[in-house]
N, C-alpha and C positions, 0 to 999 in steps of 0.2 A: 557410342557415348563420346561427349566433345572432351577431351583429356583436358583442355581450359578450366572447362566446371568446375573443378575439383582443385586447381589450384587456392586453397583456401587455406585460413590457420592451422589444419591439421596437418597438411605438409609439414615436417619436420625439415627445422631449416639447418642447412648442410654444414654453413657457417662457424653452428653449435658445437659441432666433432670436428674441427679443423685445428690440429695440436700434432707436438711430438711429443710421443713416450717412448723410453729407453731407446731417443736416436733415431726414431723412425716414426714414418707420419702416418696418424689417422685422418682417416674423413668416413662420409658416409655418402653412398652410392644409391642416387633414387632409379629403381629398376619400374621400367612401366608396358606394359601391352595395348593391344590398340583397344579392347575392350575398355578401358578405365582401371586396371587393378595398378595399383602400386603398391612397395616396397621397397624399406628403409632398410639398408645390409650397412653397417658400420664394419671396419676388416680389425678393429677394436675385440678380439675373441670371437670375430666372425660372424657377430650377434645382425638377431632379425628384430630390430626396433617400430617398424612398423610395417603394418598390412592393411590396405583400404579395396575392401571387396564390396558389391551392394549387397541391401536386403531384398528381401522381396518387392519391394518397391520401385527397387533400382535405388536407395538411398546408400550413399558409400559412407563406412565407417569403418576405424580401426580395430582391428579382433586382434592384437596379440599386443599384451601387456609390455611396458619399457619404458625408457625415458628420453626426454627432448636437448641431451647434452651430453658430450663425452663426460664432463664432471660425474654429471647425475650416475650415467652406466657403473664410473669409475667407483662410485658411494653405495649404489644400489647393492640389490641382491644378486649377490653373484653369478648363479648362472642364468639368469634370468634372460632369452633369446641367445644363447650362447651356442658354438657349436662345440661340442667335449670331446677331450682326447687328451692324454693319448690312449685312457683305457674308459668308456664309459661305466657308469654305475659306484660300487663298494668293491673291492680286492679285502680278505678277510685280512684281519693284522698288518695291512699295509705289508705283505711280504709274498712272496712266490718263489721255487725253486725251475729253473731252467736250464738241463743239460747238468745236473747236479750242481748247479750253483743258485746258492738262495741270492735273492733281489732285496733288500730294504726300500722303500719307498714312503713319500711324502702322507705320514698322515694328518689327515685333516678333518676328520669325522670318529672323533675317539678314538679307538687303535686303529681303525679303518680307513683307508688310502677312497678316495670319492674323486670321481670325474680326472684322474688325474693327478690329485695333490692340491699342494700347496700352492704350486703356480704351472697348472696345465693351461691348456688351449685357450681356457676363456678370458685365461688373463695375458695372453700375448696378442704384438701386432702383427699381423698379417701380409705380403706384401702383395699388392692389388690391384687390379687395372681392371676398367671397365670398357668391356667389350663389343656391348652394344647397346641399345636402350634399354633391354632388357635382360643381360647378362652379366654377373662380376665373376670373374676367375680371380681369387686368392690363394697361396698359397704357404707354409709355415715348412720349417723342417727342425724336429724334435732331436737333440744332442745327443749324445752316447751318455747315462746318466742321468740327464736332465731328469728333477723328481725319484731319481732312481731306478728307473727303465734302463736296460739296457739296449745297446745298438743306437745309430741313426735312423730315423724313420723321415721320407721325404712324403709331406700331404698336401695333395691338391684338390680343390674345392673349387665349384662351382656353383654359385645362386642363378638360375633363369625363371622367368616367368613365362609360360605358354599362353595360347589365345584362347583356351579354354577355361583362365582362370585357376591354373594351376601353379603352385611353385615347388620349384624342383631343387633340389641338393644331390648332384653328383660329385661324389667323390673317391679318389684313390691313392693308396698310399704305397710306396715301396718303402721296404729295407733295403738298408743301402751296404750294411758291415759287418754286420752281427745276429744272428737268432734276436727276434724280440717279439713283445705280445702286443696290440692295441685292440682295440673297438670303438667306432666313433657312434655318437649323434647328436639332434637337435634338442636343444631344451628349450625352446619358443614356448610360451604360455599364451593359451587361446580360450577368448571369451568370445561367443557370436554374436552377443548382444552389444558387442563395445568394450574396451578395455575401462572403461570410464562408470560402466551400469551395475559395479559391484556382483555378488554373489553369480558364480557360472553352475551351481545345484540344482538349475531348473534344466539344465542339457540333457539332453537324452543320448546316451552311452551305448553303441556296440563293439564289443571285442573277438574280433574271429580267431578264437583260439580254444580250445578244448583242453588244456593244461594248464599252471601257471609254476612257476617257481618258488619251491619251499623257500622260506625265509627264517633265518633267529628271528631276536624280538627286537635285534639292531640291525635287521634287512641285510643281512648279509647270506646271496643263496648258499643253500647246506649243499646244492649236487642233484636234489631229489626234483623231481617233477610229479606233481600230482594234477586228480582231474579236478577240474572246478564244477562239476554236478554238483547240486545240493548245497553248495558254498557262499558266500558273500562274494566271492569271485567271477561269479559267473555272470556274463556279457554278453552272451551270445546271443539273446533277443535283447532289442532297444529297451535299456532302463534308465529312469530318470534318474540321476542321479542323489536328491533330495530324499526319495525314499530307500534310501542304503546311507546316505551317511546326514548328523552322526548315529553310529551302534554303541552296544555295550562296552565292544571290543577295543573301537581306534574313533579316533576323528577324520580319516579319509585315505584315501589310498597312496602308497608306495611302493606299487606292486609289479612283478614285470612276469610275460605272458609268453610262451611259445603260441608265433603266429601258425594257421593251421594252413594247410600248401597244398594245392594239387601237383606242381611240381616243384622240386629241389632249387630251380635258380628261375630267373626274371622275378619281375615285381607282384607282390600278392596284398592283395586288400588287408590290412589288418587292423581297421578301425573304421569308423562312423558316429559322430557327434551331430546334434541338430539341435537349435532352438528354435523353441517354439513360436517367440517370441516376436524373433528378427526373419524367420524362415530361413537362415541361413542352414547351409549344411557343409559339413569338411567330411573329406575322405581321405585314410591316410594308408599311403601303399606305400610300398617298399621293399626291397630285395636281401632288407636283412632276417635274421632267423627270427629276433625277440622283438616286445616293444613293453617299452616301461610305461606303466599309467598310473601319470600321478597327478592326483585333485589338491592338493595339500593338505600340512596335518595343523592342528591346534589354529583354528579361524580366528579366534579374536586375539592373538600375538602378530601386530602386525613381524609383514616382512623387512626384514634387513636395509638398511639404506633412506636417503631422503625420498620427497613424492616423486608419482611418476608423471605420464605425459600430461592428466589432468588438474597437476599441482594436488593431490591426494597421495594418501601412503595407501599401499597395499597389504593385499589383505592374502591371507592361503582360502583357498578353493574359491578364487577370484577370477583365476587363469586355469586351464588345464592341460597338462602335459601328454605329448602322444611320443613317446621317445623310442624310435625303429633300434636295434644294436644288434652288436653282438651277446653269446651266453655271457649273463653277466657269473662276474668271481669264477671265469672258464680258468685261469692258469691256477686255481689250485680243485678244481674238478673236473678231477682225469675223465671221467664219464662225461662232458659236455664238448660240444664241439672243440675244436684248437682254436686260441686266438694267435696263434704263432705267427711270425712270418719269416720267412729264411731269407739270406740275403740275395739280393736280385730280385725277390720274391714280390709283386703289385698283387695287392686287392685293391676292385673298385666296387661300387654300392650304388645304389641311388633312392631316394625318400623324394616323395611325393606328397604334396598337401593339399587336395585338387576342393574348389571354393565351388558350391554353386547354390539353388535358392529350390524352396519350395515348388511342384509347378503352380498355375493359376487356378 
């Protein structure tokens, strides 16, 4: 495919993210393959602003909802392509005890500490160089305190795009001083039809996992892991997602899932989305244990923030979320994995988003 072609309006122009915040410059990095895929990474809280994959046709178009300016991001819905950290998901009560000292932490979801706080990952700049046509390496380092965490935490990220049509988020984090806890991921919103074609309820939904995580009625996991048999939960053959929501119960899902593993470590499929539509298909792998799937809740409140990249506001269950992590609320559920890390101590991850189409 001629990479020319495509230079068209929908490019997101670079110009638009070209600012300083708190002293330090944003921009926005076009990542491209020889195939034709591009990606918009602003180092602006890391966010994936845009994604042009084709359809079945070979006609390229944007699947993952955002906006056409740093303004916009800055006004918008907050996590909206953002990458989270320093702990993903809810922390109950915005508090944790560690080595017998409790944590206070930034609540920002009712008593409940979310993605972070008050000002985690998605609202810092990143520092960023791009490394090839199709790679940015960013990287951030989280304070002793910041939000309330303790320790320094050093995080390195990478956006690349494969020839396959795939984009990848490696990343790894050390502590640097102190015991502390994190979990990272991606909260890109993906429509296959076009960030621009309204409602994503006609997707067809797999989730390989045979568990998901007990929840209050404020999404905060209780510890408990139950089976999704017989459940609204249950993904594990393709469901459209229009006939599950809405129910009696909710308006859509906020729900996070033990992915199911043949083995303990490398990358394991834990999702599949298709429309029918576009013929497109995403596949979402990853090396972490969990993955949050969220369609959004209450549809006709729009979202947060001015329009996005089609000068329209958005809408919940517009975009959908495939978010890989850690056990979410693991530092106050001694039964779930440790999100610890000791000092010295690197974890590294990696989340895969691999694009491709119907055959013929």
């Amino acid at each position: 495919m001629n990479l020319n072609a495509i230079s068209s309006p929908r490019l997101l122009d670079p110009a638009r993210f070209e600012r300083e915040v708190d002293g330090k410059p944003v921009r926005l990095f076009t990542l491209r393959n020889a195939a034709g895929m591009v990606a918009g990474i602003t180092n602006y809280g890391a966010r994936i602003e845009q994604v042009l994959v084709p359809d079945r046709l070979g006609r390229l178009d944007d699947v993952v909802l955002g906006y056409d300016s740093l303004e916009g991001v800055m006004g918008g819905s907050p996590s909206m392509g953002a990458f989270i950290g320093r702990y993903a998901g809810r922390i109950g009560h915005a508090r944790f005890t560690l080595n017998g000292t409790q944590h206070l932490l930034g609540a920002n979801n009712g008593p409940h500490c979310l993605h972070g706080g008050l000002r985690g990952s998605r609202f810092k700049v990143f520092d960023a160089v791009q490394t090839s046509p199709s790679r940015v390496d960013m990287r951030y380092v989280f304070a002793d305190g910041e939000e309330g965490f303790p320790g320094t935490l050093a995080l390195h990220l990478i956006y690349r795009l494969l020839e396959n049509n795939a984009l990848v988020l490696d990343y790894e984090a050390v502590a640097l001083d102190q015991p502390t806890v994190a979990s990272f991921t991606s909260h890109a919103f993906f429509n296959l039809n076009g960030e621009s074609s309204g409602s994503a309820l006609d997707h067809a939904v797999t989730i390989f996992a045979d568990r998901y995580f007990g929840m209050t009625p404020d999404l905060v996991a209780t510890g408990a892991l139950l089976p999704v048999g017989q459940t609204p939960f249950d993904f594990r053959q393709p469901t459209v997602l229009d006939a599950r929501i809405p129910c009696d119960e909710w308006q859509g899902y906020d729900h996070c899932y033990l992915v199911n593993r043949a083995k303990p470590e490398g990358l394991a499929l834990c999702a599949r989305v298709r429309s029918a539509q576009s013929g497109r298909r995403m596949e979402v792998w990853s090396t972490e244990p969990a993955l949050q799937f969220y369609s959004g809740l209450l549809p006709l409140q729009a979202l947060p923030g001015g329009p996005g990249k089609s000068s329209q506001a958005y809408f919940p269950q517009q975009g959908l979320c495939f978010e890989p992590q850690g056990y979410p609320n693991a530092p106050n559920c001694p039964a779930f994995a440790s999100a610890v890390y000791l000092p010295g101590q690197a974890r590294s991850s990696s989340t895969v988003y691999r694009f491709s189409t119907d055959p013929d």
